[in-house]
Biopython code that builds the backbone (N, CA, C, O; Angstrom):
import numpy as np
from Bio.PDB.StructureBuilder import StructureBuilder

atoms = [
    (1, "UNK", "N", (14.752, -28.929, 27.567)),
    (1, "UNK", "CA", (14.804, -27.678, 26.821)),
    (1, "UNK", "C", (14.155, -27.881, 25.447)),
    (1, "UNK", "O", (14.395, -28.783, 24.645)),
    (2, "UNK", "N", (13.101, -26.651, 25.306)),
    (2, "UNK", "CA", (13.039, -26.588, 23.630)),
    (2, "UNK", "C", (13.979, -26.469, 22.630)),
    (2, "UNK", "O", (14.955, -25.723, 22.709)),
    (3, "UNK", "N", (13.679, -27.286, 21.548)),
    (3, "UNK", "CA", (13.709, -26.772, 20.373)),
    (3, "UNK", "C", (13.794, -25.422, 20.092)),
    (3, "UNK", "O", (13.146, -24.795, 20.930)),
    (4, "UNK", "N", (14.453, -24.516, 19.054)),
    (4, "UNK", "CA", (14.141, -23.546, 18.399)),
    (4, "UNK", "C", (12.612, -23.412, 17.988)),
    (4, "UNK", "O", (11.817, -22.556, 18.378)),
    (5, "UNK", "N", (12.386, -24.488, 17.088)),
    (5, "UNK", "CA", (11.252, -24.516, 16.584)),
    (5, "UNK", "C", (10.113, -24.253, 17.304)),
    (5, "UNK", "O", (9.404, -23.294, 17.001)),
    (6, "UNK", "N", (9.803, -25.109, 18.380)),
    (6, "UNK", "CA", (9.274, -25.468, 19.290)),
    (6, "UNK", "C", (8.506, -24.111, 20.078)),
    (6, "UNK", "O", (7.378, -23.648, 20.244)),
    (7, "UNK", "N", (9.932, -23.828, 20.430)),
    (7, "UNK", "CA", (9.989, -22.586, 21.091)),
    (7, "UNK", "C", (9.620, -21.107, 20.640)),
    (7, "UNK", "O", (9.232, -20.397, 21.569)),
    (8, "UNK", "N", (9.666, -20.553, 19.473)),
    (8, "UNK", "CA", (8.998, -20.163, 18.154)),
    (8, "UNK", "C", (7.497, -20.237, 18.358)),
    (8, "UNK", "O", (6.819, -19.383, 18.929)),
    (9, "UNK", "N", (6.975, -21.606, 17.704)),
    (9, "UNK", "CA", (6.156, -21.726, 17.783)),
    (9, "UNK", "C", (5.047, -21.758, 18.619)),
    (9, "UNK", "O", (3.882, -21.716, 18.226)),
    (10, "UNK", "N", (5.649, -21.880, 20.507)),
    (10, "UNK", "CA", (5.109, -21.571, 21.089)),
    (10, "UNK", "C", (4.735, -19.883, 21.533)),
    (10, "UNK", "O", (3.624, -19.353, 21.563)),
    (11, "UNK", "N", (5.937, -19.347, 21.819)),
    (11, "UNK", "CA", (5.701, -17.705, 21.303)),
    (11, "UNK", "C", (4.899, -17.113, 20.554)),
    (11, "UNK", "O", (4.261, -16.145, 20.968)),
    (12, "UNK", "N", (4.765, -17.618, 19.204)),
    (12, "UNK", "CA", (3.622, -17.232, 18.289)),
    (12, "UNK", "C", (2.189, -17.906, 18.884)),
    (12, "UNK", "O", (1.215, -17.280, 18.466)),
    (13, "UNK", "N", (1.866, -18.956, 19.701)),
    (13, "UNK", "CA", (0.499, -19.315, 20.273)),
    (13, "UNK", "C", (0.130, -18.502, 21.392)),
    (13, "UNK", "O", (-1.013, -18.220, 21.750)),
    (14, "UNK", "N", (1.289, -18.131, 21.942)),
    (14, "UNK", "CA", (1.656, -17.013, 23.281)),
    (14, "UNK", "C", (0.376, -15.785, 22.825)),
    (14, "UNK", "O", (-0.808, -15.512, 23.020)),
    (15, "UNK", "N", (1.500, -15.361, 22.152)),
    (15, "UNK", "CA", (1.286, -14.438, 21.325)),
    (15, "UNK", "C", (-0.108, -14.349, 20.279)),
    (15, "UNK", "O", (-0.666, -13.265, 20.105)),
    (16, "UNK", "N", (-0.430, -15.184, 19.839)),
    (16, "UNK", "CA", (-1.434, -14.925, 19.372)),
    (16, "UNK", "C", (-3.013, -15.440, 20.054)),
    (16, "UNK", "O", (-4.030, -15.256, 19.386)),
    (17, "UNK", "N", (-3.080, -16.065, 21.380)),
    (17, "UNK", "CA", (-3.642, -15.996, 22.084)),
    (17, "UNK", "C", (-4.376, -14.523, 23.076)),
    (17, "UNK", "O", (-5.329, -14.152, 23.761)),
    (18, "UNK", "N", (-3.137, -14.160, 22.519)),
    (18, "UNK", "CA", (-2.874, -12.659, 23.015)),
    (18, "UNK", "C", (-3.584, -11.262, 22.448)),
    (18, "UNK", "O", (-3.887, -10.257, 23.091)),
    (19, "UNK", "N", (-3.721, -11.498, 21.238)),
    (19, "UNK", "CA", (-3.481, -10.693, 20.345)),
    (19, "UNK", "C", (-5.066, -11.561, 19.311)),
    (19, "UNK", "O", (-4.808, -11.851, 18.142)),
    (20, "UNK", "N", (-5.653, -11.692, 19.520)),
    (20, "UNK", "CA", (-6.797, -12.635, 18.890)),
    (20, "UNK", "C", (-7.402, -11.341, 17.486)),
    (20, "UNK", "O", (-8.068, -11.651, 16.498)),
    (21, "UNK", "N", (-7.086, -10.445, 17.712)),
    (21, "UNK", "CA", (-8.128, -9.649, 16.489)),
    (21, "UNK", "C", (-6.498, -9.605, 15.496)),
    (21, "UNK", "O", (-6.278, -8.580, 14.850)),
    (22, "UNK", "N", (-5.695, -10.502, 15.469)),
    (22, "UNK", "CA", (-4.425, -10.097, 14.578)),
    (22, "UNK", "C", (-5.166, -11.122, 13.242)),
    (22, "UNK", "O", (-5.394, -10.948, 12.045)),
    (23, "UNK", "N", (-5.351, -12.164, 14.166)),
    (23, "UNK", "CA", (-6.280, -13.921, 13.461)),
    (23, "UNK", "C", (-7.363, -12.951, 12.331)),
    (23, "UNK", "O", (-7.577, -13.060, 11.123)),
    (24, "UNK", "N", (-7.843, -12.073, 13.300)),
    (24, "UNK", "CA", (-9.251, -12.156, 12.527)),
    (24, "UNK", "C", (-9.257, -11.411, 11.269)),
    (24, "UNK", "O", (-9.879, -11.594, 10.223)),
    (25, "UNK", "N", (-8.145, -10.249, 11.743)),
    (25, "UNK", "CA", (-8.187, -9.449, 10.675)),
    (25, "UNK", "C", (-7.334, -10.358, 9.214)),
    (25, "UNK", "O", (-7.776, -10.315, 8.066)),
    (26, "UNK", "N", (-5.974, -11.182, 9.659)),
    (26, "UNK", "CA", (-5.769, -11.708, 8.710)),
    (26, "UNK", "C", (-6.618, -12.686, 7.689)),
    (26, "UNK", "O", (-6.340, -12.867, 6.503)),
    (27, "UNK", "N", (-7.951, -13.403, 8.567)),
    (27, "UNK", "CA", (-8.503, -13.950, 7.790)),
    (27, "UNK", "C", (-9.768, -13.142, 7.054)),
    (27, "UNK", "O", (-10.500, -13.541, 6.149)),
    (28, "UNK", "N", (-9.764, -11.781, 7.808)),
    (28, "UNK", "CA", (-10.994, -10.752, 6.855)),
    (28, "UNK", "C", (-10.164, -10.546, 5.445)),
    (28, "UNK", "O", (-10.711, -10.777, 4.367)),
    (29, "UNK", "N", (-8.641, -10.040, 5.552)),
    (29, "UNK", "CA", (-7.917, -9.659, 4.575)),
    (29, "UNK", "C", (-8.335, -10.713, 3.719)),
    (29, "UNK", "O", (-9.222, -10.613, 2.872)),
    (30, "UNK", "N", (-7.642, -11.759, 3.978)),
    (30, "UNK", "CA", (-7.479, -12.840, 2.602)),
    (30, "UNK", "C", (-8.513, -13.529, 2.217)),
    (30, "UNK", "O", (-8.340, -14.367, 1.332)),
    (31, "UNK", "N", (-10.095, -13.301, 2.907)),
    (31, "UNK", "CA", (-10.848, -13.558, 2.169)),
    (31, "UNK", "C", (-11.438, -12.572, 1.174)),
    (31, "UNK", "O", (-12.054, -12.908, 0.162)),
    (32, "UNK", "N", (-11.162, -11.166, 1.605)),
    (32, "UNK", "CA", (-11.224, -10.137, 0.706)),
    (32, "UNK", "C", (-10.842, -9.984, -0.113)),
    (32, "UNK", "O", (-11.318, -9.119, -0.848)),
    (33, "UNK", "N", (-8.953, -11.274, -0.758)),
    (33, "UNK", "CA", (-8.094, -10.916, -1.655)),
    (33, "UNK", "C", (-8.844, -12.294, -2.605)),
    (33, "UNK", "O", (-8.805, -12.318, -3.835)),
    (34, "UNK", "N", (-9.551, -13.464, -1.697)),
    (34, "UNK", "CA", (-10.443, -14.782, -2.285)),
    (34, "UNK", "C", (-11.409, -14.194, -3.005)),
    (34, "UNK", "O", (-11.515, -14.669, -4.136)),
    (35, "UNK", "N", (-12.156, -13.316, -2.742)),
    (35, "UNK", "CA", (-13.440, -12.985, -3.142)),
    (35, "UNK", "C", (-13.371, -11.837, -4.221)),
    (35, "UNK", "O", (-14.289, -11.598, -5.005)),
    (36, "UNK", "N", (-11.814, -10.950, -4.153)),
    (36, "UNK", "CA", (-11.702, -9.998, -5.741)),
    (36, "UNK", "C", (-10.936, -11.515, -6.681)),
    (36, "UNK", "O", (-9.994, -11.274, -7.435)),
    (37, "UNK", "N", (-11.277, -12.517, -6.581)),
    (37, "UNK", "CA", (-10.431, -13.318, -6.985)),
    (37, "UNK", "C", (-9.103, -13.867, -7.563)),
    (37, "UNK", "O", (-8.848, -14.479, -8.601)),
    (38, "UNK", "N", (-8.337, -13.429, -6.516)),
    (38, "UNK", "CA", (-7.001, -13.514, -6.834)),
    (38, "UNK", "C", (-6.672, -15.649, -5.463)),
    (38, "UNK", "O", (-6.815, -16.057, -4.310)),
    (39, "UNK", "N", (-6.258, -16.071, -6.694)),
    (39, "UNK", "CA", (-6.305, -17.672, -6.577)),
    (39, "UNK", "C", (-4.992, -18.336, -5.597)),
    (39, "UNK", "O", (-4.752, -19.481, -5.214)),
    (40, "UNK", "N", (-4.223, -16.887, -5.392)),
    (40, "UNK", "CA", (-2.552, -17.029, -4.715)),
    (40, "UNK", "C", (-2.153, -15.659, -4.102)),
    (40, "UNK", "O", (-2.192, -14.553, -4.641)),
    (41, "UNK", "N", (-1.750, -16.002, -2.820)),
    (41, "UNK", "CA", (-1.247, -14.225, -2.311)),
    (41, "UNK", "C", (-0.054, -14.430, -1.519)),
    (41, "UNK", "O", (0.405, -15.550, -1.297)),
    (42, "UNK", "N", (0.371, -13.518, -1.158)),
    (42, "UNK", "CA", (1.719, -13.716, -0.055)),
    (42, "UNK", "C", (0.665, -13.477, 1.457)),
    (42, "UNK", "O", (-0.448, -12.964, 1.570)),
    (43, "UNK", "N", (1.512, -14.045, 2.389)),
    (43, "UNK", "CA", (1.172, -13.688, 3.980)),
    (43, "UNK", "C", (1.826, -12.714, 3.768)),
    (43, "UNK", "O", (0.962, -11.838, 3.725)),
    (44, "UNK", "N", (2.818, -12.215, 3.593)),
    (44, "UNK", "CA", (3.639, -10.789, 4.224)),
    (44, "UNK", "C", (2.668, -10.145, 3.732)),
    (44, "UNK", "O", (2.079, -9.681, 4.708)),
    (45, "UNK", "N", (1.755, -9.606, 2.117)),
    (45, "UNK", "CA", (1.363, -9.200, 1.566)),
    (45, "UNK", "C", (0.215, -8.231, 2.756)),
    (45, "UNK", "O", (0.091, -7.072, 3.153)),
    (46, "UNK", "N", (-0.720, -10.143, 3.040)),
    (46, "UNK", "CA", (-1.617, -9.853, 4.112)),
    (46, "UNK", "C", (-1.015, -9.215, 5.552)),
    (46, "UNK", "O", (-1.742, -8.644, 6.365)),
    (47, "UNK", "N", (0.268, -9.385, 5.711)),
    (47, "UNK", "CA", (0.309, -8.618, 7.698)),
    (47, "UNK", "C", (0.666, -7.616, 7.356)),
    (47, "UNK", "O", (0.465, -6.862, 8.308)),
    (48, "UNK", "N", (1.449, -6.637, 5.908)),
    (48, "UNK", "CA", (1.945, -6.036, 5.710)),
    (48, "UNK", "C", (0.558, -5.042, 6.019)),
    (48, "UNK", "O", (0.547, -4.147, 6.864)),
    (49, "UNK", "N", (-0.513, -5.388, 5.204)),
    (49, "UNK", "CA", (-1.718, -4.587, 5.049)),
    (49, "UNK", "C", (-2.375, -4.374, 6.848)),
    (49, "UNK", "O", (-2.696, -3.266, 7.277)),
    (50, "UNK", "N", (-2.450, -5.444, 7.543)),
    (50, "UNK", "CA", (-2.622, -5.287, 9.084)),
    (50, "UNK", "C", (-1.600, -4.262, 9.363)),
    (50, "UNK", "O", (-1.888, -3.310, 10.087)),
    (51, "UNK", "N", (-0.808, -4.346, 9.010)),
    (51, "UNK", "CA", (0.512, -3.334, 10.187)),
    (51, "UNK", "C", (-0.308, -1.693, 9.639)),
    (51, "UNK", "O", (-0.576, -0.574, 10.075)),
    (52, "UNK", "N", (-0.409, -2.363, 8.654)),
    (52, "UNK", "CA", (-1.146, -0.595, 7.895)),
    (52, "UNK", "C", (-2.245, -0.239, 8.433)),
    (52, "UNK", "O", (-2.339, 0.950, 8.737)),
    (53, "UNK", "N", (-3.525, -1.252, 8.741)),
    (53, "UNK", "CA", (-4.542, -0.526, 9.472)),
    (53, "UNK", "C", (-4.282, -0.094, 10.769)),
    (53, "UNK", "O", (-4.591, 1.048, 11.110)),
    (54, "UNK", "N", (-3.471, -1.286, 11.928)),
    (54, "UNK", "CA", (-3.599, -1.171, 13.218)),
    (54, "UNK", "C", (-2.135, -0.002, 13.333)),
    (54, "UNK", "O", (-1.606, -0.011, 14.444)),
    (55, "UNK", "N", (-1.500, 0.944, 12.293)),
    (55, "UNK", "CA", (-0.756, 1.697, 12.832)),
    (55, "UNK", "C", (-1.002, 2.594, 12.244)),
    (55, "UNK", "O", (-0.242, 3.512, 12.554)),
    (56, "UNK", "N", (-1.995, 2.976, 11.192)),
    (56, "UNK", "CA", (-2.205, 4.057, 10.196)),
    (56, "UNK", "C", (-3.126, 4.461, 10.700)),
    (56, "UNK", "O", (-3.216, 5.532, 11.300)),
    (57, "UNK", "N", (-4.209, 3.416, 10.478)),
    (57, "UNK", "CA", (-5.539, 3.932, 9.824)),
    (57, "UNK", "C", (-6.114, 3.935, 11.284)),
    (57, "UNK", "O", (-6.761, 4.963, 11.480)),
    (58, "UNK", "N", (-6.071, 3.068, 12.405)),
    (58, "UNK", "CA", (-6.477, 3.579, 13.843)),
    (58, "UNK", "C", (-5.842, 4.345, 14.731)),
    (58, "UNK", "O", (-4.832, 5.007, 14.493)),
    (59, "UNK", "N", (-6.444, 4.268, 15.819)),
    (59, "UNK", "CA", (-5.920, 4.963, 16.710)),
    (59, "UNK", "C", (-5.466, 3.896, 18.245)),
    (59, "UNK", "O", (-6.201, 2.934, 18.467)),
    (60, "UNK", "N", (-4.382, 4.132, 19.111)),
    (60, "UNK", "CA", (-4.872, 3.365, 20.203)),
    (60, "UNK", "C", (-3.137, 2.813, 20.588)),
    (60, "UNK", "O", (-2.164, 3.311, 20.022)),
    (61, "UNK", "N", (-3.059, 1.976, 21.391)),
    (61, "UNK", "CA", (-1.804, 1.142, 21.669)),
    (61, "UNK", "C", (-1.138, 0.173, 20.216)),
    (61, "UNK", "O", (-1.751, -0.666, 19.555)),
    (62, "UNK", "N", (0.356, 0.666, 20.034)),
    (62, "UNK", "CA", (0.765, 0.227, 18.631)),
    (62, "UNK", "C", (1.327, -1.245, 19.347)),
    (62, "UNK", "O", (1.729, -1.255, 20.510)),
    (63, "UNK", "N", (1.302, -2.242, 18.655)),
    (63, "UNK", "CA", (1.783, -3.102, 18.912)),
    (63, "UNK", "C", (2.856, -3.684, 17.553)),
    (63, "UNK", "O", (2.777, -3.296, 16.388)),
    (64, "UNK", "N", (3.700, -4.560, 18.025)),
    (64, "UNK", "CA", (3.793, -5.313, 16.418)),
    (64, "UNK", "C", (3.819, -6.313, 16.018)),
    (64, "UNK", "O", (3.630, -6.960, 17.048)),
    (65, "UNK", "N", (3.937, -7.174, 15.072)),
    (65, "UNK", "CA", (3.748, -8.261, 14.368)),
    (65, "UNK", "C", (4.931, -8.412, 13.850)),
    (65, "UNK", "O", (5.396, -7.642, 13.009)),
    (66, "UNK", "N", (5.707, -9.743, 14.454)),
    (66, "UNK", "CA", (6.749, -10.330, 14.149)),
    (66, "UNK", "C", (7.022, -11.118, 13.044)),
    (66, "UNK", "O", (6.395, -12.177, 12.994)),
    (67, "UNK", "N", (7.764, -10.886, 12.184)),
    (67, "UNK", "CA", (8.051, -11.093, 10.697)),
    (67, "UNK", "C", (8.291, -12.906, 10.959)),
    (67, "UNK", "O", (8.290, -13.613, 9.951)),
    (68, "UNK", "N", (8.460, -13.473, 12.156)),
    (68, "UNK", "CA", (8.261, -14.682, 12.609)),
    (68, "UNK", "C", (7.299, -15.488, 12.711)),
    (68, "UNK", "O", (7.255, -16.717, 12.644)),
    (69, "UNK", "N", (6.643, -14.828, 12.854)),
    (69, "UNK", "CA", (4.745, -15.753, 13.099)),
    (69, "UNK", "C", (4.212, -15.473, 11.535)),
    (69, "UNK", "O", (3.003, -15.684, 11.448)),
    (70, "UNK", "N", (4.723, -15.121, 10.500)),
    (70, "UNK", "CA", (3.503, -14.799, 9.200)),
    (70, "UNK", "C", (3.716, -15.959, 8.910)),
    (70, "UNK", "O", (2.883, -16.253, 8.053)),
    (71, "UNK", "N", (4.573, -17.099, 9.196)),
    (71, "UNK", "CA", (3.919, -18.095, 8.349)),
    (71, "UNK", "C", (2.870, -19.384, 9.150)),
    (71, "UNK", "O", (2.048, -20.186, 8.706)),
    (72, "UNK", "N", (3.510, -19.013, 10.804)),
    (72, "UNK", "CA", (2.005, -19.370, 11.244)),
    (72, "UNK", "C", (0.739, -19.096, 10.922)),
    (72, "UNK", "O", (-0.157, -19.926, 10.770)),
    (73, "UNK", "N", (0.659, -17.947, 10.820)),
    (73, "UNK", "CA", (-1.005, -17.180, 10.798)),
    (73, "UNK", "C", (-1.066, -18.358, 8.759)),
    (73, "UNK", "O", (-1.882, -19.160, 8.305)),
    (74, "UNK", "N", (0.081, -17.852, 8.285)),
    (74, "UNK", "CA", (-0.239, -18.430, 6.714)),
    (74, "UNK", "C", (-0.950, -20.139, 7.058)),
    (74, "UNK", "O", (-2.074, -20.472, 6.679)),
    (75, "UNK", "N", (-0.470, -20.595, 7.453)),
    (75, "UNK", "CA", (-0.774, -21.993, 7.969)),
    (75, "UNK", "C", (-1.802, -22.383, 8.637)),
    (75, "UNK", "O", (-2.328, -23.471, 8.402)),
    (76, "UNK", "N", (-2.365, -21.331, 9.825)),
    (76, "UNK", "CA", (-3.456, -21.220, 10.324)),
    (76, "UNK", "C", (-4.447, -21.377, 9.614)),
    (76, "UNK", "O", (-5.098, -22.421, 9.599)),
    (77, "UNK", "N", (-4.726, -20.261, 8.858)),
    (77, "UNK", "CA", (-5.536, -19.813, 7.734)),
    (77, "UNK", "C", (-6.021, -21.389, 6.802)),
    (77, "UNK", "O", (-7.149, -21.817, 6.557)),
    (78, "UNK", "N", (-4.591, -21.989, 6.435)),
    (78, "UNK", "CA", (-5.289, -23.009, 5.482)),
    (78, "UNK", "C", (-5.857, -23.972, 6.293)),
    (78, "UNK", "O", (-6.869, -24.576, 5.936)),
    (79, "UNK", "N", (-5.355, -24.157, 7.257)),
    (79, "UNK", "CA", (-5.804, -25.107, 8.281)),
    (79, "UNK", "C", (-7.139, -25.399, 9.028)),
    (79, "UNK", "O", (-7.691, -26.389, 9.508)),
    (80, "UNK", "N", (-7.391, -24.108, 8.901)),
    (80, "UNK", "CA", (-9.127, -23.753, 9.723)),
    (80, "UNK", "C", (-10.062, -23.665, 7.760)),
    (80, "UNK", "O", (-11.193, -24.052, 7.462)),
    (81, "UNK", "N", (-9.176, -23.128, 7.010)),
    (81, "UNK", "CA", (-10.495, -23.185, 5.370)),
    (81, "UNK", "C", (-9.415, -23.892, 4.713)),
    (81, "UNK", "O", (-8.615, -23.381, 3.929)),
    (82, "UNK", "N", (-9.451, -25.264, 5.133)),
    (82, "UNK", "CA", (-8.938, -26.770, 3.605)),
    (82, "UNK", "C", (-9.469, -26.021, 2.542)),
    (82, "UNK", "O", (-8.704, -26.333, 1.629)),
    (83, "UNK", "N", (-10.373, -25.147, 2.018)),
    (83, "UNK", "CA", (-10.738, -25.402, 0.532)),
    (83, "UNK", "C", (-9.927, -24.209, -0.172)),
    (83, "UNK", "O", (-10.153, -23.730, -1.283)),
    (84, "UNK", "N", (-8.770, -23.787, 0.886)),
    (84, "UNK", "CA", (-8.180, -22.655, 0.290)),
    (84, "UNK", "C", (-6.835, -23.424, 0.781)),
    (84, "UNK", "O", (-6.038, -22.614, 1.255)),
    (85, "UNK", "N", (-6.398, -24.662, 0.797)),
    (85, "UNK", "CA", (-5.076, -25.146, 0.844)),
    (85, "UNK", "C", (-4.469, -24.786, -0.188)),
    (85, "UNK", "O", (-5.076, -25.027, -1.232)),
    (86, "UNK", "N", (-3.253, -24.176, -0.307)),
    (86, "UNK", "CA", (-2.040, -23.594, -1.182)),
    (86, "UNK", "C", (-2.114, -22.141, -1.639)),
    (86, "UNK", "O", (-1.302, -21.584, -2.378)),
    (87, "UNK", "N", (-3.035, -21.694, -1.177)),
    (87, "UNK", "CA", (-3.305, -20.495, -0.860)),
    (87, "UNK", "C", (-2.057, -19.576, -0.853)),
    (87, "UNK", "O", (-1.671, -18.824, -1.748)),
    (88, "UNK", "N", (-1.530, -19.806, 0.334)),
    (88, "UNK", "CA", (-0.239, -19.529, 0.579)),
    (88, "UNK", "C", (0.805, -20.226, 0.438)),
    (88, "UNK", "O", (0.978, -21.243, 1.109)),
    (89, "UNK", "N", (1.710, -19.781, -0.494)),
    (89, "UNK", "CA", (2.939, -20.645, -0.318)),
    (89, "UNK", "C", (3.315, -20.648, 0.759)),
    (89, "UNK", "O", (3.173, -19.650, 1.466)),
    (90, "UNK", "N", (3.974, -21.896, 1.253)),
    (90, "UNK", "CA", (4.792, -22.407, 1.866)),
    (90, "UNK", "C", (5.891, -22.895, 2.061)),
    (90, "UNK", "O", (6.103, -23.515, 1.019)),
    (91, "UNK", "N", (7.006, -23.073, 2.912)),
    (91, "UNK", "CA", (7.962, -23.828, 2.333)),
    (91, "UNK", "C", (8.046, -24.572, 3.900)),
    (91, "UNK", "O", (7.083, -24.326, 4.626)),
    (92, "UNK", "N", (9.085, -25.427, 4.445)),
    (92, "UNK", "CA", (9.258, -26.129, 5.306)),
    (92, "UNK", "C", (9.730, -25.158, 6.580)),
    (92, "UNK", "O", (10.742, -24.457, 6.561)),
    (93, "UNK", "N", (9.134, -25.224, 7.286)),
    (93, "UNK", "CA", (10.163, -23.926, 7.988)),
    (93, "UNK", "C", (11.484, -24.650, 8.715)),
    (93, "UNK", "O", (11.718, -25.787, 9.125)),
    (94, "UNK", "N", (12.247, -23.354, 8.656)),
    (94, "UNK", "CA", (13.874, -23.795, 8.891)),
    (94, "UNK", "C", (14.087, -24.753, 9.684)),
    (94, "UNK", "O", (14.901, -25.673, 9.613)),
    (95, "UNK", "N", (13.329, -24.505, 10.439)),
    (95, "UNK", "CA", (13.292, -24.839, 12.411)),
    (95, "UNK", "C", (13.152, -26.032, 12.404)),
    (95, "UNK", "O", (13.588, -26.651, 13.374)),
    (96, "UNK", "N", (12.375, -26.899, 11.105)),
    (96, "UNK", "CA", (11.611, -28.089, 11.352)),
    (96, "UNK", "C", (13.053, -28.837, 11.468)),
    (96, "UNK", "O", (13.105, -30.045, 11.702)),
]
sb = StructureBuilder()
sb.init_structure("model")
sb.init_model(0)
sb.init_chain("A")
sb.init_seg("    ")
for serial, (resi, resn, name, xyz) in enumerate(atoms, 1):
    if name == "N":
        sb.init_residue(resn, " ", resi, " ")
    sb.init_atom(name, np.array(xyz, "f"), 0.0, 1.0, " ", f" {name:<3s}", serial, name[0])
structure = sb.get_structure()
């Protein structure tokens, strides 16, 4: 048996395997928040703004974004652009 953690974390790969334009848009956002140059942001900040396009501003099947995975995608993010490590705070997640 998994872990909590584990198990989590696999859900969110599930899931975001799934869901591949959630990735993209979070990393259009926060390079958009890199480039008005702001040096530190929240992830909620960034999915908060996704939940706003993909339920506002389009049209189509609503899905949602689990207040569980933002600090994956946060982690993702530094992980794939090192030159934006701390970007996002972090803290240890519970689970570990």
């Amino acid at each position: 048996m998994l872990d909590t953690h584990e198990s989590l974390k696999e859900k969110w790969w599930a899931w975001h395997k799934e869901n591949p334009q959630i990735y993209e848009l979070f990393e259009r956002f926060t390079m958009d928040a890199i480039r008005k140059g702001h040096k530190r942001l929240s992830a909620w900040l960034i999915v908060n703004r996704i939940r706003w396009e993909t339920m506002v501003e389009t049209t189509g099947e609503d899905f949602k974004i689990s207040n569980d995975f933002i600090a994956y995608y946060a982690r993702l993010f530094m992980a794939l652009h090192p030159e934006y490590d701390g970007f996002f705070k972090t803290k240890q997640l519970r689970r570990d």
